[in-house]
C-alpha angles and dihedrals in degrees: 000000000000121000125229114266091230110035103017093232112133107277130235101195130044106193093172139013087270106024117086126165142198112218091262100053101033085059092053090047088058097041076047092051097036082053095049104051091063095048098048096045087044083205096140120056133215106288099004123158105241120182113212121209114240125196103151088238123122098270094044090043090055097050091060095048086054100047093043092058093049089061097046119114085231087062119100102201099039120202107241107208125095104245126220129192124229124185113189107201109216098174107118089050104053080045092243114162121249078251097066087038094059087041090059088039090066100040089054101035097059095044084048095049093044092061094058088226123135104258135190129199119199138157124236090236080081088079102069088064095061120128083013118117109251145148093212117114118231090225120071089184124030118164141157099188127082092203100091113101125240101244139167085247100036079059086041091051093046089060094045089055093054096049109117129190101284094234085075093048093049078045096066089030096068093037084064095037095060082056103119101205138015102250081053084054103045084048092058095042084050094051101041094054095056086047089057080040095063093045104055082041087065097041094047100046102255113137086184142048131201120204126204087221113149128210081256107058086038093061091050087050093052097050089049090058099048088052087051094041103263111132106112083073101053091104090059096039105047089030125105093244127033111191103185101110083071106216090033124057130208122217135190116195096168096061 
C-alpha cells in the first residue's frame, strides 16, 4: 500500500502518479488549494459581497464547507469576502412533484439557515422573464435571520412564492423541448441559470459568484464544447474567473 507523501501514514487517495494522501492531509491539501486560489487570481476584494451558488449536491456542498472554514475565527489565513446563499429550483423542469420539491425545499433550506449567511431561493422559470418589465422580485424567499423556524407551511410558503404565470413555465418547457439532444439540452439549462445568477446577483447586491464546479464536471463540459464548436471559449469557461457577464464575475475555486 502506498504512504502519504507528508506524514508517511497509509493513504487513502492518490490524486496523481506521485501524490498520495492520507484523509488528514488530503483535507488540509484541498482548505490549502481553496485558499490559494483566491489569493493568486486577487478577483475578490477585501469585504466583497460574493454569492455563492447553492444546490445541496456534493461540489456545491463543498464549497460551502470550505468556505465556511475560511471564515471561521479557528482559520489562520481567513477568507475576506461577505458570503450569500442561492438556491435555483429546478423542479418543474426535471418534472419532479411538489412532493419531491418540498421535499428539496426543506433539504436546502436547513443546511442554508444553519450557516447565518443571507440566502435566496428562486426557480429557473424566472428566467424567462429576463429583460421583460416587471415588479416581480427574482428572488420567492430572501432572508437574512436564522430565526425563522423550519415549518410544513414556512417550505409551503416557499413554493407558493416561486410560482410563476404557466405560460413562462410552457415557455422554457418547449425551449428545452426543441433541444435535439441532450447534450444540446444540459448546455441550455447551464446557460440559462447563469444567466438568472447574474441577475439576482445584480438585484441582491452581489458584484461575484462562486461555483461549486469541480475539475470533473469541467472536463465533461469541455469536451461537450469542443463537439458543439465551442472551443474559442474553453479559457472562460475552465478558468477560475469568467467575466463575461460584464458587471458580475463568475468564479470557480474547486477546479
Amino acid at each position: 500500500m502506498r504512504k502519504c507523501m507528508k506524514c508517511e501514514e497509509q493513504a487513502c487517495v492518490i490524486i496523481r502518479v506521485n501524490d498520495a494522501f492520507c484523509r488528514s492531509c488530503f483535507l488540509q491539501h484541498c482548505t490549502h488549494k481553496f485558499r490559494s486560489s483566491f489569493g493568486k487570481s486577487k478577483v475578490i476584494r477585501d469585504g466583497e459581497k460574493v454569492l455563492l451558488a447553492f444546490s445541496g449536491g456534493n461540489g456545491s456542498s463543498a464549497m460551502l464547507h470550505l468556505v465556511q472554514q475560511g471564515l471561521s475565527k479557528e482559520a489562520q489565513k481567513k477568507l475576506r469576502f461577505k458570503p450569500g446563499l442561492i438556491f435555483i429550483d429546478e423542479g418543474s423542469v426535471l418534472g419532479l412533484s411538489t412532493e419531491q420539491r418540498r421535499k428539496d425545499h426543506r433539504y436546502v433550506l436547513e443546511i442554508m439557515r444553519e450557516t447565518g449567511y443571507p440566502y435566496h431561493v428562486t426557480c429557473l422559470e424566472k428566467v424567462m422573464g429576463l429583460g421583460q418589465t416587471s415588479e416581480s422580485p427574482l428572488v420567492g424567499t430572501s432572508t437574512t435571520s436564522t430565526s425563522t423556524e423550519l415549518t410544513y407551511d414556512n417550505v409551503e410558503s416557499d413554493l407558493q412564492k416561486l410560482s410563476i404565470s404557466n405560460t413562462a413555465g410552457e415557455r422554457l418547457k418547449d425551449m428545452l423541448e426543441s433541444a435535439k439532444s441532450m447534450t444540446a439540452k444540459e448546455d441550455l439549462i447551464r446557460r440559462l441559470r447563469c444567466d438568472l445568477l447574474a441577475a439576482v446577483a445584480r438585484e441582491t447586491g452581489f458584484s461575484k459568484v462562486m461555483l461549486g464546479d469541480s475539475s470533473t464536471r469541467l472536463s465533461v463540459q469541455l469536451l461537450a464544447d469542443i463537439a458543439q464548436g465551442r472551443g474559442a471559449q474553453t479559457h472562460l469557461e475552465m478558468g477560475f474567473a469568467d467575466d463575461r457577464y460584464g458587471d458580475i464575475i463568475f468564479v470557480r475555486p474547486l477546479r
